[in-house]
ChimeraX commands (.cxc) that place a marker at each C-alpha (Angstrom):
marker #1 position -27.24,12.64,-23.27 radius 0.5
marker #1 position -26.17,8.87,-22.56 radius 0.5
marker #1 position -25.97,6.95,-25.57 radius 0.5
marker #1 position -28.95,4.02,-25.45 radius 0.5
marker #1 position -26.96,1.54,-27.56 radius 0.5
marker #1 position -23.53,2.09,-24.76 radius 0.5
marker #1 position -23.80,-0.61,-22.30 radius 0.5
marker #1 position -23.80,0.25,-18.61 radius 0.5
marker #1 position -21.55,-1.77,-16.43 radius 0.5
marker #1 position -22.47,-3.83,-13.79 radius 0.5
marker #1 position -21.75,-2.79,-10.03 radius 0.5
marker #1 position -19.25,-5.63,-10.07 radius 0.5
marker #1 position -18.20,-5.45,-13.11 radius 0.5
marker #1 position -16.85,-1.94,-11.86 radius 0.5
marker #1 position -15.09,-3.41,-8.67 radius 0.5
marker #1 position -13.17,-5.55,-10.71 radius 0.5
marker #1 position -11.81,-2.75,-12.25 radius 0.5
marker #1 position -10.98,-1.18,-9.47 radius 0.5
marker #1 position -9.54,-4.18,-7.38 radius 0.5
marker #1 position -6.05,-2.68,-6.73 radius 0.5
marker #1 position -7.56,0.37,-5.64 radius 0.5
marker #1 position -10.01,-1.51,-3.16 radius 0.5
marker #1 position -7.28,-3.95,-1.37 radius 0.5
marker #1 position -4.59,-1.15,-1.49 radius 0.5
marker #1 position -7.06,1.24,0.15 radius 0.5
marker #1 position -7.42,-0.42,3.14 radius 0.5
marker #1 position -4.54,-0.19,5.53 radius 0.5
marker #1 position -4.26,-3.85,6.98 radius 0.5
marker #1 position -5.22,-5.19,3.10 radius 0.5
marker #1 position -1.74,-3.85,2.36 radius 0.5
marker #1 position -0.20,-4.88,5.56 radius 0.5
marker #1 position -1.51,-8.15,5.16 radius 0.5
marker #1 position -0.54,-8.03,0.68 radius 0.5
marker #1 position -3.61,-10.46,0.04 radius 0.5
marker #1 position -5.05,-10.01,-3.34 radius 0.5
marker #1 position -8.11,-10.62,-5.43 radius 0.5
marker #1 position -7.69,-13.00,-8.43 radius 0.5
marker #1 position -10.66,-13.54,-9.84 radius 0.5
marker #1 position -14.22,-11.67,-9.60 radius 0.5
marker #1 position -17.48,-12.60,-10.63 radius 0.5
marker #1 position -20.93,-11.51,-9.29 radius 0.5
marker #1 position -21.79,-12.64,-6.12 radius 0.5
marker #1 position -18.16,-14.54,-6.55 radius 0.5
marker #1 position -14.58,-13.62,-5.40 radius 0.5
marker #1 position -11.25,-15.70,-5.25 radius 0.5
marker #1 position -8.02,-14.06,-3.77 radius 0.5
marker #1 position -4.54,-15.21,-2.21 radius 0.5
marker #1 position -3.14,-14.51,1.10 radius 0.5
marker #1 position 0.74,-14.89,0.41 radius 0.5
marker #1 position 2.78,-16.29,3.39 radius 0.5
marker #1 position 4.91,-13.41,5.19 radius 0.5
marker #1 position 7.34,-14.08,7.76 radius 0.5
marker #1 position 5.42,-11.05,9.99 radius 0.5
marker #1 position 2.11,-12.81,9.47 radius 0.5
marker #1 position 2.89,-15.90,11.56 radius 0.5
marker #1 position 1.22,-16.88,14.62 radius 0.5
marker #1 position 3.22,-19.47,15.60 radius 0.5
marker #1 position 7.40,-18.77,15.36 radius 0.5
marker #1 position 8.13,-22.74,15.98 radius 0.5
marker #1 position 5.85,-24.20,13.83 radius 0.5
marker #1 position 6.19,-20.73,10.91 radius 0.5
marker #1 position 2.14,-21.49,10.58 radius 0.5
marker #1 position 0.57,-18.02,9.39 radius 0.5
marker #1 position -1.67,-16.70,12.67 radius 0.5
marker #1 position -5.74,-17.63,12.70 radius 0.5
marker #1 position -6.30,-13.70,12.93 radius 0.5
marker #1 position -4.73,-13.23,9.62 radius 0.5
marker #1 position -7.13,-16.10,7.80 radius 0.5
marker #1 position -10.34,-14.61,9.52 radius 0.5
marker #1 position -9.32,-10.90,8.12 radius 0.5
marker #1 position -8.44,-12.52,4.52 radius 0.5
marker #1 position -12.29,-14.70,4.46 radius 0.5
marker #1 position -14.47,-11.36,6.26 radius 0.5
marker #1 position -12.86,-9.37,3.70 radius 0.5
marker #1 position -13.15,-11.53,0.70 radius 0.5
marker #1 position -16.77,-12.14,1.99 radius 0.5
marker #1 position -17.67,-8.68,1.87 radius 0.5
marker #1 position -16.30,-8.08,-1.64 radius 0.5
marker #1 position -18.63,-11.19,-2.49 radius 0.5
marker #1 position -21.66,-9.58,-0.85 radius 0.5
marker #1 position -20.79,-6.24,-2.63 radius 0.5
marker #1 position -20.50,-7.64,-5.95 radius 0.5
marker #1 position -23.92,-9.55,-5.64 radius 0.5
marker #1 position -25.61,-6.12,-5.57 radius 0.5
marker #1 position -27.54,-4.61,-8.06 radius 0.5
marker #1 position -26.27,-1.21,-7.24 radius 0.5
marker #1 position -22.78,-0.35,-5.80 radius 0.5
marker #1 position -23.11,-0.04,-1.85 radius 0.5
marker #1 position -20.81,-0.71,0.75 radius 0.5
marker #1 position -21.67,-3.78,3.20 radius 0.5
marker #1 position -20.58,-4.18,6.96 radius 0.5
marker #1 position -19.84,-7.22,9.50 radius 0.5
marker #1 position -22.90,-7.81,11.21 radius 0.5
marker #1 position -21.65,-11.94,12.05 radius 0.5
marker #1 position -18.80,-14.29,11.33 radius 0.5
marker #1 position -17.95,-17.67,12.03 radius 0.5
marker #1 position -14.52,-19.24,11.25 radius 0.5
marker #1 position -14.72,-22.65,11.45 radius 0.5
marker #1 position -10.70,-23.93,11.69 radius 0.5
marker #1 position -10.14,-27.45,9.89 radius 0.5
marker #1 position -6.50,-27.16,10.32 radius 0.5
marker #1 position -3.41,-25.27,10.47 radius 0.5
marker #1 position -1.95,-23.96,7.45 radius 0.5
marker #1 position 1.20,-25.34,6.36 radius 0.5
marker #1 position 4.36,-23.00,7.17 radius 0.5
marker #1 position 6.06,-20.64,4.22 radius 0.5
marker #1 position 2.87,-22.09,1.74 radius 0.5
marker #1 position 0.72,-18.66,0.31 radius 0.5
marker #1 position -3.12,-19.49,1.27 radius 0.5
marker #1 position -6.04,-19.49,-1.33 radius 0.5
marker #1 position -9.50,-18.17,-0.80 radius 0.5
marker #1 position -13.02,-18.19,-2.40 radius 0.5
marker #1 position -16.19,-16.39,-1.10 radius 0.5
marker #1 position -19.76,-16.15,-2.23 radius 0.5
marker #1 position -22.83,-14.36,-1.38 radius 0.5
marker #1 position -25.63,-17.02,-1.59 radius 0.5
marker #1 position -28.70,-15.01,-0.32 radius 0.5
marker #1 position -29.51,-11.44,-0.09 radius 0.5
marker #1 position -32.46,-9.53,1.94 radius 0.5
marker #1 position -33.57,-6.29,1.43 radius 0.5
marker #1 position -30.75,-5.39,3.92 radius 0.5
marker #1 position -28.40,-8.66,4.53 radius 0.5
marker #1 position -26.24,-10.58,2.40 radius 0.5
marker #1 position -25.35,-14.01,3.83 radius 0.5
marker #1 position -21.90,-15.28,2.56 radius 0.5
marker #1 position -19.79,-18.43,3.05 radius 0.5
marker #1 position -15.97,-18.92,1.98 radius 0.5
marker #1 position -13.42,-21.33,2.12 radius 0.5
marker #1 position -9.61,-21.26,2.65 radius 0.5
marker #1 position -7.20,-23.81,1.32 radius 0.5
marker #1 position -4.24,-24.47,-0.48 radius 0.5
marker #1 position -4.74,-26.33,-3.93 radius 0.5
marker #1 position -8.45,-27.05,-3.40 radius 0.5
marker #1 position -11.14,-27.11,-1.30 radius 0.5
marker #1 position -10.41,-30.81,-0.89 radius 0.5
marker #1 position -8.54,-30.14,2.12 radius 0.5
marker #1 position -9.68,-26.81,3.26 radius 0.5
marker #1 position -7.88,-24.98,6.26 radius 0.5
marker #1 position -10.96,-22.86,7.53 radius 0.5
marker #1 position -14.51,-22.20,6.41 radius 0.5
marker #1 position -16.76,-18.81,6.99 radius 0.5
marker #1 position -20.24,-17.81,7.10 radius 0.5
marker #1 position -21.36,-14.43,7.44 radius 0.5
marker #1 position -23.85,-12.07,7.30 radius 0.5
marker #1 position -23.19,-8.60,6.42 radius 0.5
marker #1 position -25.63,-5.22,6.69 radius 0.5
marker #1 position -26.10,-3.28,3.13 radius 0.5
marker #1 position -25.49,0.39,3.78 radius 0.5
marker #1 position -27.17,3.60,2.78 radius 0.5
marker #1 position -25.61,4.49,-0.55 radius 0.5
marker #1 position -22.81,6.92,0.14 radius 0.5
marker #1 position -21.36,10.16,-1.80 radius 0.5
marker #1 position -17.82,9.70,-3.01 radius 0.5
marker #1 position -17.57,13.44,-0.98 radius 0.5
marker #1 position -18.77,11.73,2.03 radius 0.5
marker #1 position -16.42,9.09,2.04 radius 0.5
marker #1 position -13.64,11.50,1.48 radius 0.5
marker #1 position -14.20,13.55,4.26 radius 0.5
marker #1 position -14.54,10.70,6.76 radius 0.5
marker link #1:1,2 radius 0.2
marker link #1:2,3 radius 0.2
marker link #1:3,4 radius 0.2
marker link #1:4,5 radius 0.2
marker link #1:5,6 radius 0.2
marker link #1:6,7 radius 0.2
marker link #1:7,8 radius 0.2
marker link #1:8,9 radius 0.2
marker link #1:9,10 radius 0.2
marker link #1:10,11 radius 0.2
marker link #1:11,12 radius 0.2
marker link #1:12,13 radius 0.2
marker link #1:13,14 radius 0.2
marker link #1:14,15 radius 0.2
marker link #1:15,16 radius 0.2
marker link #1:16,17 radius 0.2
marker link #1:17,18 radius 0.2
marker link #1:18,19 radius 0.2
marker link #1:19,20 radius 0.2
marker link #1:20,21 radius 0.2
marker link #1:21,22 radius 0.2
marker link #1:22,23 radius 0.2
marker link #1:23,24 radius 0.2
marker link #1:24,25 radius 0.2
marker link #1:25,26 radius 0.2
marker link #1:26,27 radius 0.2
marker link #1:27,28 radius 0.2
marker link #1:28,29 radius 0.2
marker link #1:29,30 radius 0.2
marker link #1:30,31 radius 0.2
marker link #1:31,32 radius 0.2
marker link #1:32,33 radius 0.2
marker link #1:33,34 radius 0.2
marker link #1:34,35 radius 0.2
marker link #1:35,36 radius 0.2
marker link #1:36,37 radius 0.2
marker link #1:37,38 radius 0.2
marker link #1:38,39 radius 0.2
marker link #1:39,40 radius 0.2
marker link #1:40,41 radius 0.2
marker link #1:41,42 radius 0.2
marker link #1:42,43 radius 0.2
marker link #1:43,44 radius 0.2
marker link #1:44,45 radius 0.2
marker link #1:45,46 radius 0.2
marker link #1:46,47 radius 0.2
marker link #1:47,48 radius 0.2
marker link #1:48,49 radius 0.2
marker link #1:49,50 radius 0.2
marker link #1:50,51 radius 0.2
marker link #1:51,52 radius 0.2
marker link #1:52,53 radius 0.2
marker link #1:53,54 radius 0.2
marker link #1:54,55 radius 0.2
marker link #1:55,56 radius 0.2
marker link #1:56,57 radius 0.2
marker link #1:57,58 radius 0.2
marker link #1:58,59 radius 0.2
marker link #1:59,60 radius 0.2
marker link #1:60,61 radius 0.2
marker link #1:61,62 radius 0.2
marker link #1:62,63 radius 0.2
marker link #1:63,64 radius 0.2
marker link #1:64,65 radius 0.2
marker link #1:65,66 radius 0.2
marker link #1:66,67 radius 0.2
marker link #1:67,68 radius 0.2
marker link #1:68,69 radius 0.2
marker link #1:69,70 radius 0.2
marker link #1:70,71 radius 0.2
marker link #1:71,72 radius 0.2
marker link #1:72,73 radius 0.2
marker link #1:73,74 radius 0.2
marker link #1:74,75 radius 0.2
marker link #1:75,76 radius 0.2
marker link #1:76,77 radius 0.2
marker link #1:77,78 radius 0.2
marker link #1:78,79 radius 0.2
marker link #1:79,80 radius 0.2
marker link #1:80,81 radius 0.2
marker link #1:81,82 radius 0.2
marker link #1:82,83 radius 0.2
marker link #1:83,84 radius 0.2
marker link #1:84,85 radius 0.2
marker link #1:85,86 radius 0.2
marker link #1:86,87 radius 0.2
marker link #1:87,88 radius 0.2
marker link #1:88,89 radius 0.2
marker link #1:89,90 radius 0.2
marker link #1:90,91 radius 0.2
marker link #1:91,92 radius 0.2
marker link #1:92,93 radius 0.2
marker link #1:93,94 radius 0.2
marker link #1:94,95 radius 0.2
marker link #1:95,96 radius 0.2
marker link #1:96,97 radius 0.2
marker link #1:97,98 radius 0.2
marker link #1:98,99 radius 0.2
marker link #1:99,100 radius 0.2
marker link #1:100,101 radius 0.2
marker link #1:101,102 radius 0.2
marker link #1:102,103 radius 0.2
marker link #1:103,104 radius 0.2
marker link #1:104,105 radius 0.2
marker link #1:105,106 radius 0.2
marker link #1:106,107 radius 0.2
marker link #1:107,108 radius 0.2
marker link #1:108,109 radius 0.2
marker link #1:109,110 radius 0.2
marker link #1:110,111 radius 0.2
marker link #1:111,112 radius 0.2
marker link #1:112,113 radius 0.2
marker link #1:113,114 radius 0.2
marker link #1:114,115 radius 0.2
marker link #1:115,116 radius 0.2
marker link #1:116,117 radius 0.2
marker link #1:117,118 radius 0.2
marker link #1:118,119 radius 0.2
marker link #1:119,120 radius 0.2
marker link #1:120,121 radius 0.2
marker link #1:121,122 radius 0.2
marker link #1:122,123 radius 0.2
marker link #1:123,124 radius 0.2
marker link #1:124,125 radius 0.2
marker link #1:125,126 radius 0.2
marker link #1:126,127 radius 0.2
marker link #1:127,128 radius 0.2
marker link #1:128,129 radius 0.2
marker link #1:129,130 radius 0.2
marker link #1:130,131 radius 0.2
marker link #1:131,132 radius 0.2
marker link #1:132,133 radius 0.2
marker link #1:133,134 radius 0.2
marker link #1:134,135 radius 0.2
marker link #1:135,136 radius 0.2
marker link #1:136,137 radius 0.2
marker link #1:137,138 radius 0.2
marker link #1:138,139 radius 0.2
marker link #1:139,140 radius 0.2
marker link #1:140,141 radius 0.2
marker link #1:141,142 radius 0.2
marker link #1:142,143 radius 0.2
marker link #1:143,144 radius 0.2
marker link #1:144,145 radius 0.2
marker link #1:145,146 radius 0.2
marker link #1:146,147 radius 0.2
marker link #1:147,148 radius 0.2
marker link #1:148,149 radius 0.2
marker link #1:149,150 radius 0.2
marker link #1:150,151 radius 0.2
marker link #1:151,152 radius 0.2
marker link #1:152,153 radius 0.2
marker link #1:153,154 radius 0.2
marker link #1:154,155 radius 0.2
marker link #1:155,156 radius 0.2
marker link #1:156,157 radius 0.2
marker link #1:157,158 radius 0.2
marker link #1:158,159 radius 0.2
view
């Protein structure tokens, strides 16, 4: 019997707790070594550290536009997760990067995301990459992502 006076967390509240487990669990998260910093509902901030194997660009040591778009679609779909009222995985459906300008070389990258609308089964999200602020922001998302069909913890180890 569940205790009426024990409050129940929050679907986000959870990811937060489990924010190591989430980033490491995905192959190119811990290729990549971005990280979450800070996690609210609806809210996420992480850092994409500068890695010598992430550049784009060997002359110039600028970190490549592929690795920026994987950093915002995956902080965007933490955001869109965390604005749920139940836990549920969320998908792609549409992103646009918007480039402002090149990041500077051997300089770790900061990110924000938030989920600003949700459907019955999209979440629209926007982000923002930068170094100190979003004063001078390098790129810009906005995305729409599809909420899945609650899964089993069984069915996601099998697949």
């Amino acid at each position: 019997m569940e205790d009426d006076a024990t409050p129940t967390a929050e679907p986000w509240q959870v990811m937060g707790e489990n924010l190591e487990i989430m980033t490491g669990g995905i192959p190119w998260g811990r290729r990549m070594s971005f990280r979450v910093t800070k996690l609210e509902k609806g809210h996420v901030w992480g850092v994409q550290p500068w890695k010598e194997r992430l550049v784009g660009d060997p002359d110039t040591g600028v970190i490549h536009g592929g690795v920026l778009t994987s950093f915002l679609d995956n902080l965007c779909g933490m955001a869109a997760s965390s604005a749920l009222d139940k836990a549920r995985f969320v998908s792609t459906l549409d992103l646009r990067i918007d480039y402002m300008r090149a990041a500077e070389p051997h300089r770790e990258i900061l990110g924000e995301a938030e989920c600003y609308h949700i459907t019955r089964s999209v979440c629209f999200t926007r982000a923002w990459a930068y170094h100190e602020s979003r004063d001078k922001v390098i790129a810009t998302a906005a995305g729409a992502f599809a909420i899945n069909k609650p899964r089993s913890v069984e069915s996601l180890r099998k697949s």
